[in-house]
C-alpha positions, 0 to 999 in steps of 0.5 A: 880679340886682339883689340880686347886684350890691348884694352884690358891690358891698358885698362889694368895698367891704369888701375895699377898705376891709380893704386900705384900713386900716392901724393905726399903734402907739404906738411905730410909725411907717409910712412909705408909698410910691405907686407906689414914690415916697416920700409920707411917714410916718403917725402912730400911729393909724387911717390910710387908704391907697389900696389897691393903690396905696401901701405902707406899712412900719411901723418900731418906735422901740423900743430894740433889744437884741441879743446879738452872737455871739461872735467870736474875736479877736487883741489887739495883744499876740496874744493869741486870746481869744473876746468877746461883747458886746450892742447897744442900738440904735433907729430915729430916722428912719423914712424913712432906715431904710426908704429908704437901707437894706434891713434896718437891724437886719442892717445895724448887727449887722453893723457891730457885728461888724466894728467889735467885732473891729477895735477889739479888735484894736487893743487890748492884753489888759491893755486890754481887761480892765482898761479895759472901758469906755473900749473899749465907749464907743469902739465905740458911738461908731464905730458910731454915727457909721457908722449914724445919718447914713445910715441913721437909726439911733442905737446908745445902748450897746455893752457887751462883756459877757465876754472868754473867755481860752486855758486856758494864758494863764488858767494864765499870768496866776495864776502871775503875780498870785501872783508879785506877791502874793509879791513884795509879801508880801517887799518889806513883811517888808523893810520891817517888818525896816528899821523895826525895826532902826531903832528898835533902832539908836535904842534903843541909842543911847539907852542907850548915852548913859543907863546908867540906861535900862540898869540899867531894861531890865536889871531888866525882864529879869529880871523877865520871866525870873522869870515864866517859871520856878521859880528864884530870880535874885539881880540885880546892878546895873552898879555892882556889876559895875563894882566888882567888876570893878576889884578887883585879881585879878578878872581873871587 
């Protein structure tokens, strides 16, 4: 009989003691609770709680990353497009995110969710394609204001990762990038063909004033003209042509 109760007893003691022990991991906190009355939190480690008594609830200060789902969304301009994003997120203070809250992780998905479709929403397309990272910073400031106070948590990246468009915007936005590729392919000839009539207009007036530049171009003429074909040019200067050009009856 004796034996029986050594037994029991031992038997008892261990079962306390496996109820007792809770280990705390490097990156864990426990907040424990007696009777429902916050005591505190336990340190990474081997910890010993009052069996049947306190509650422990272990809380990771790891970084969190979760890929939100996509949502579609109405920009300002009304325009519909479907957007995803992910946030990085962790557990500064365990005691708030146990206490002031039931299932912070839930609870800032969720708020990632309506702040993404709220500052979209308010947002031009443009914006949001061009200006990504003005958005992102604005979400995790909103989030962040909205869940660390209360609840002990610190969102530290919101990133909008892709912005799915309507096929027909998708057909509307290439028509117009080649419209404007075109336009700038048309306004750069404009400008091409007014530098070079400016320099003709300035070469003109040079020879004009010098009959020598003339006489020079004249002969480069009809040096290319000579490279070109197989025929024999008899060139004739200015002054000939101006002499022969003052004889009476040269011209009838």
């Amino acid at each position: 009989m004796t034996a029986w109760i050594i037994v029991l007893a031992v038997v008892s003691f261990l079962v306390l003691w496996l109820f007792s022990v809770r280990i705390v991991k490097q990156y864990e906190r426990g907040v424990v609770l007696r009777f429902g009355r916050l005591v505190g939190t336990r340190d990474p480690g081997f910890n010993v709680i009052v069996p049947f008594v306190d509650r422990m609830t272990k809380v990771s200060l790891r970084v969190v990353t979760w890929v939100l789902e996509p949502q579609e969304v109405i920009t300002r301009d009304n325009v519909t497009v479907r957007v995803d994003a992910v946030v990085y997120f962790l557990a500064i203070d365990p005691i708030k995110a146990v206490i002031n809250v039931e299932d912070y992780r839930q609870a800032v998905i969720q708020l990632a969710l309506t702040t993404l479709r709220s500052v979209l929403g308010q947002s031009e397309l443009d914006e949001l394609l061009a200006h990504r990272d003005q958005i992102n910073l604005r979400l995790r400031q909103i989030i962040d204001e909205q869940s660390e106070d209360p609840w002990g948590v610190r969102v530290t990246l919101v990133e909008v990762k892709d912005v799915l468009l309507p096929e027909a915007m998708q057909r509307a936005m290439a028509r117009q990038a080649e419209a404007e590729r075109e336009k700038r392919a048309k306004v750069i000839h404009a400008e091409g063909e007014q530098q070079a009539a400016t320099t003709l207009a300035q070469a003109a007036r040079i020879i004009q004033t010098e009959p020598a530049a003339l006489q020079l171009r004249y002969l480069q003429t009809l040096v290319e003209m000579a490279g070109e074909r197989n025929s024999t040019i008899i060139p004739l200067t200015v002054d000939i042509v101006n002499a022969l050009a003052s004889k009476p009856g040269a011209q009838r």
